[in-house]
Z-matrix of the N, CA and C atoms (Angstrom, degrees):
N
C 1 1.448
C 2 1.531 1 110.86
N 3 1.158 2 109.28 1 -29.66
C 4 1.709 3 119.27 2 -167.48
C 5 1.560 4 102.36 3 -80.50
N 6 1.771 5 109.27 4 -30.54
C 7 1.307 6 96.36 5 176.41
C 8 1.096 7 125.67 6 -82.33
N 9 1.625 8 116.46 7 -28.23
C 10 2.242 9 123.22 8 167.59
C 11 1.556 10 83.04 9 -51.17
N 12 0.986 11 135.52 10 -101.32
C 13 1.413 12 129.25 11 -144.53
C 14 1.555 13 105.94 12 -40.32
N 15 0.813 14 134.89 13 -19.83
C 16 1.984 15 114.79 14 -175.41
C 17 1.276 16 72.89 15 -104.55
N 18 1.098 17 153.82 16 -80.14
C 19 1.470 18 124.07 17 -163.81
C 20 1.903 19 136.35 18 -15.29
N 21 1.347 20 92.87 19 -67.88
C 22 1.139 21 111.77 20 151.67
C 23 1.226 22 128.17 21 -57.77
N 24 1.431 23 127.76 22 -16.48
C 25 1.504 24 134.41 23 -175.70
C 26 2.035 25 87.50 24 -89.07
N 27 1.262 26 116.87 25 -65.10
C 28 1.638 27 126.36 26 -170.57
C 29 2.002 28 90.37 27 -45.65
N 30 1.251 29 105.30 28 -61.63
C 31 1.387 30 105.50 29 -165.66
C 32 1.641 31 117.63 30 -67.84
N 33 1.284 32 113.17 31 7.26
C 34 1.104 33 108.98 32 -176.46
C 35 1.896 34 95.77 33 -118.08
N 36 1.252 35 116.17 34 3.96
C 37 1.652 36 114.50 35 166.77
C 38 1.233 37 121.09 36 -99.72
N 39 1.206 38 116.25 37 156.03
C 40 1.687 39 124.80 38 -162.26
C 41 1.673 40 103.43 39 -64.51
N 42 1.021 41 123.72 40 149.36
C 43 1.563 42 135.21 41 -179.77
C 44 1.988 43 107.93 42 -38.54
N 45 1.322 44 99.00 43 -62.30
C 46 1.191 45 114.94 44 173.16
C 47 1.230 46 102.69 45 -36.62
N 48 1.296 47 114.80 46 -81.28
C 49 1.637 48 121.01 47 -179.55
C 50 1.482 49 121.34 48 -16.14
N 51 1.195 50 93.55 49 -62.10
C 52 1.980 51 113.87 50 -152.87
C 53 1.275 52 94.30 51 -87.15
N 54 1.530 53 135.37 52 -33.99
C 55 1.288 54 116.14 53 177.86
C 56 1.572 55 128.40 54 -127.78
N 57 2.159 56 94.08 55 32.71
C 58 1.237 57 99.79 56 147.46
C 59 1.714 58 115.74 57 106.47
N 60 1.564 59 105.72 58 -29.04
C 61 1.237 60 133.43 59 -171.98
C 62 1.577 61 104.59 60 -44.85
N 63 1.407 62 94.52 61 127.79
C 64 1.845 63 95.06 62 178.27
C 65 1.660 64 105.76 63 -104.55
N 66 1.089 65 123.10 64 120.10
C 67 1.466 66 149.13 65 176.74
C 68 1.587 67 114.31 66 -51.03
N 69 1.949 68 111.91 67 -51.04
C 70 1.034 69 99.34 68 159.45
C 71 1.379 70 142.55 69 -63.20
N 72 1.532 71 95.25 70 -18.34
C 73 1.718 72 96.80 71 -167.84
C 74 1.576 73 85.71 72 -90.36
N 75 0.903 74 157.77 73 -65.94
C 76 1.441 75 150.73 74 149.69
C 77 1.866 76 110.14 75 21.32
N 78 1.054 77 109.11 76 -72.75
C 79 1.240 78 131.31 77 165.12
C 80 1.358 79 107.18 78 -20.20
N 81 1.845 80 115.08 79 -94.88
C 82 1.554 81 98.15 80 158.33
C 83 1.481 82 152.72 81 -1.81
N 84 1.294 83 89.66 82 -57.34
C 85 1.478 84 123.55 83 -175.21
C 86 1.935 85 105.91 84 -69.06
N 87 1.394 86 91.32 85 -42.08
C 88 1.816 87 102.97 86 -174.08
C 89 1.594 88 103.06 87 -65.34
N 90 1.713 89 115.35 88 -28.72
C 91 1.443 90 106.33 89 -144.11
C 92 1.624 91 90.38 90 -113.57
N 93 0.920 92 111.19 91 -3.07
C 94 1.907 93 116.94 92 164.28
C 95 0.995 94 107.16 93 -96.00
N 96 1.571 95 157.92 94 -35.50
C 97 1.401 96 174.56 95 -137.01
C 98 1.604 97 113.89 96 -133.31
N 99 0.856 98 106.79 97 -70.07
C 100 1.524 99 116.83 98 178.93
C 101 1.397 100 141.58 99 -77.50
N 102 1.428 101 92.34 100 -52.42
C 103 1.446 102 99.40 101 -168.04
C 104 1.933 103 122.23 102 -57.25
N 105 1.936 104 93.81 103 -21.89
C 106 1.511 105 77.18 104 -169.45
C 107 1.812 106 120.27 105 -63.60
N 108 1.924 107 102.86 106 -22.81
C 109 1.032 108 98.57 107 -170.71
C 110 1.885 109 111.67 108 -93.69
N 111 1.513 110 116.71 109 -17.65
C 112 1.381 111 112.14 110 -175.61
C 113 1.622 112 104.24 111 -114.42
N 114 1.621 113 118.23 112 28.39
C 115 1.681 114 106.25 113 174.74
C 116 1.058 115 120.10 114 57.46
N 117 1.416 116 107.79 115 137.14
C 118 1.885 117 124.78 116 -169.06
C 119 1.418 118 104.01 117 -44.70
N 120 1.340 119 132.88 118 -37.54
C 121 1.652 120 126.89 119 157.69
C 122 0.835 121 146.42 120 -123.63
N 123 1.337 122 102.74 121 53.22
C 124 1.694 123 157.21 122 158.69
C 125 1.724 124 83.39 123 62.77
N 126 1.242 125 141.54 124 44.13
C 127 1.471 126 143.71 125 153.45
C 128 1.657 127 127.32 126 -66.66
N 129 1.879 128 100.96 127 -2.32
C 130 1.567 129 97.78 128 -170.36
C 131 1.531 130 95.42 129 114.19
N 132 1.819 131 107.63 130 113.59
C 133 1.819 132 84.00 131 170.82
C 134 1.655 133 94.99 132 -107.54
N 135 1.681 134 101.61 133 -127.91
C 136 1.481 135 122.58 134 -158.15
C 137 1.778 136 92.41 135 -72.40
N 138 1.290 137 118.28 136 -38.88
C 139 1.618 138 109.61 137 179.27
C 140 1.299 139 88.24 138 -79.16
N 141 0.999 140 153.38 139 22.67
C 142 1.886 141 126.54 140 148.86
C 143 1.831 142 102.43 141 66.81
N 144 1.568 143 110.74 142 22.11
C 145 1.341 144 104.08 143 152.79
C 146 1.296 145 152.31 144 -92.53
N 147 1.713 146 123.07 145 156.17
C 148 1.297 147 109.33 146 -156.88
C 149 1.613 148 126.58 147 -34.77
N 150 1.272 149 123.54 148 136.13
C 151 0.968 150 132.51 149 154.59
C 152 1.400 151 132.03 150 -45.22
N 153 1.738 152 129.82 151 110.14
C 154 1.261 153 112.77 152 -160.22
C 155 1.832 154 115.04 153 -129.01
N 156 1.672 155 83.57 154 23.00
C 157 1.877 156 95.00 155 -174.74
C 158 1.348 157 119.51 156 -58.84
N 159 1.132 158 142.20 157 95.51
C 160 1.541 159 130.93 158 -179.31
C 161 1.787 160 98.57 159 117.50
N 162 1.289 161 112.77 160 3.58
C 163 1.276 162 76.86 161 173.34
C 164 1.699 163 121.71 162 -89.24
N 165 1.244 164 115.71 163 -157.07
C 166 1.641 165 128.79 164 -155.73
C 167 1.620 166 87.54 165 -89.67
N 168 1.463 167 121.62 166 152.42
C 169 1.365 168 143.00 167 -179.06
C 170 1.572 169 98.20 168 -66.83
N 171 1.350 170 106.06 169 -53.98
C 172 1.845 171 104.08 170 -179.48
C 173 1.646 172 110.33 171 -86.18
N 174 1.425 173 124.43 172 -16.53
C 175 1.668 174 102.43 173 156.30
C 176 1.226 175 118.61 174 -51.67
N 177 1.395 176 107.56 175 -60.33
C 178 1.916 177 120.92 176 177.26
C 179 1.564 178 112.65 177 -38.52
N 180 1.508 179 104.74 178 -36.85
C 181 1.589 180 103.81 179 -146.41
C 182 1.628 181 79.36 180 -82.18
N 183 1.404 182 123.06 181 -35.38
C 184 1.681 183 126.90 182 -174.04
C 185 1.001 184 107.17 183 -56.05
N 186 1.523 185 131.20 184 -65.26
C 187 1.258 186 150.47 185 -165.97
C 188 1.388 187 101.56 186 -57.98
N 189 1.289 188 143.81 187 -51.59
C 190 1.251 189 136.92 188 170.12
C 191 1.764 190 121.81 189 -72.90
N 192 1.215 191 121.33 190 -47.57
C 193 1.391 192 108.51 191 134.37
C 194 1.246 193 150.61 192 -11.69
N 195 1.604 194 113.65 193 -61.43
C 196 1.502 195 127.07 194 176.59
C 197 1.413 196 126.70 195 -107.40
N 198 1.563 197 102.07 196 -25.98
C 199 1.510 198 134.94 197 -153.28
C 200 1.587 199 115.11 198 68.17
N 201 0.828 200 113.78 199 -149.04
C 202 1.458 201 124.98 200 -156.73
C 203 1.638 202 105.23 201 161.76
N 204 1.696 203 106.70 202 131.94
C 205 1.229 204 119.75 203 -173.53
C 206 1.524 205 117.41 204 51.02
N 207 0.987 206 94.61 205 -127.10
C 208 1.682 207 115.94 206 -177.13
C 209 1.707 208 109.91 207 -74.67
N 210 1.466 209 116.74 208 -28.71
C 211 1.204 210 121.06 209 -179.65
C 212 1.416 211 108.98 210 -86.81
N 213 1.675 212 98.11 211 152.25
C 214 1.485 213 92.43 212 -165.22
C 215 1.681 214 93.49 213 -113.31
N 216 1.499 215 115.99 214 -166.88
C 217 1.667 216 114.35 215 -176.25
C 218 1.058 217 107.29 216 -64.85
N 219 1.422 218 141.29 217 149.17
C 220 1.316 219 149.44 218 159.32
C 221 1.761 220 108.21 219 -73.04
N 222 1.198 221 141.62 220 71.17
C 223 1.522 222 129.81 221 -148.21
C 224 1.706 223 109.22 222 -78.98
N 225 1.465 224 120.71 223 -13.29
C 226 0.993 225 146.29 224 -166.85
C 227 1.813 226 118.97 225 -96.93
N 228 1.564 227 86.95 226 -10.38
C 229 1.715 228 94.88 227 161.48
C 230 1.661 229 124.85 228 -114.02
N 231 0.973 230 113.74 229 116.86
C 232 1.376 231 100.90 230 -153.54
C 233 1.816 232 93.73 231 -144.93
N 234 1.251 233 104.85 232 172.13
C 235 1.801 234 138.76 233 166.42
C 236 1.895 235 98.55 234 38.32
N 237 1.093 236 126.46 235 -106.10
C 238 1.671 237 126.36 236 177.17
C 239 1.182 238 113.16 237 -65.96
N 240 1.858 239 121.20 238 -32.45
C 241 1.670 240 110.08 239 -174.76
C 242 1.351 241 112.37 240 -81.27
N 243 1.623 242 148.98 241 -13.43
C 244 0.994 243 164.41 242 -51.26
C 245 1.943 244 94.93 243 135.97
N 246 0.712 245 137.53 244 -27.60
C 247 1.668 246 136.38 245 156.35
C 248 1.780 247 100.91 246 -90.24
N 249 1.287 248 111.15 247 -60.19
C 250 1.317 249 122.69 248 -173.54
C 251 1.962 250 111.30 249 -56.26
N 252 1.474 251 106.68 250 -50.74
C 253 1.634 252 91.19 251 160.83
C 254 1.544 253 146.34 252 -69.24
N 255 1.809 254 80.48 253 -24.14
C 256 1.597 255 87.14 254 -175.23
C 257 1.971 256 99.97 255 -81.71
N 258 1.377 257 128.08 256 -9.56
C 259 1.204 258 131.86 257 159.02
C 260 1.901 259 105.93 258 -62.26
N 261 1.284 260 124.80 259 -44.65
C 262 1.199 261 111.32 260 -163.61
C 263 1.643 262 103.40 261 -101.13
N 264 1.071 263 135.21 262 11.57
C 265 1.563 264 143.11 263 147.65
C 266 1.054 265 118.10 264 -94.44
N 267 1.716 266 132.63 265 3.08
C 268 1.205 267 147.86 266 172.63
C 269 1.662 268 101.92 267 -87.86
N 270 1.546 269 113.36 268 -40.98
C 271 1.478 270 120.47 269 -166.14
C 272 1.468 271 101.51 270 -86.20
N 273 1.172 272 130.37 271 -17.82
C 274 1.331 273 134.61 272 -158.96
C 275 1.752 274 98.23 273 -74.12
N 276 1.172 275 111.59 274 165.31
C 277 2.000 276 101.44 275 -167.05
C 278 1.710 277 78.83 276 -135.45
């Protein structure tokens, strides 16, 4: 019984949380990688691309993975930097 409940306790915390992901170091990671095309808070930058502030740890983590739209995979972000950004584009509002 003790173990359904922490199950459900892990699965019910944000990605970041449960597997540790640090947000600041993410950050870094966003503003070498990212930022030129989605703006310092990920609102859309100078290419007028999607906006990605608030989204979900595993959209991000997909979207850089697979790409999405017009963007293609990022192949060069990967294992902790790649948990750690998609944590700090998760925090972004």
């Amino acid at each position: 019984m003790k173990r359904i409940a922490l199950t459900i306790a892990l699965l019910s915390l944000p990605a970041a949380v449960a597997f540790g992901a640090d947000a600041a170091a993410g950050k870094a990671v966003f503003d070498t990688k990212c930022k030129a095309c989605h703006g310092a808070e990920g609102k859309g930058g100078a290419m007028d691309k999607a906006p990605i502030a608030g989204k979900s740890a595993g959209d991000t983590k997909e979207a850089v993975e697979k790409g999405k739209g017009k963007m293609k995979p990022v192949a060069s972000v990967k294992g902790a930097d790649l948990d750690n950004v998609a944590a700090y584009v998760a925090s972004l509002k």
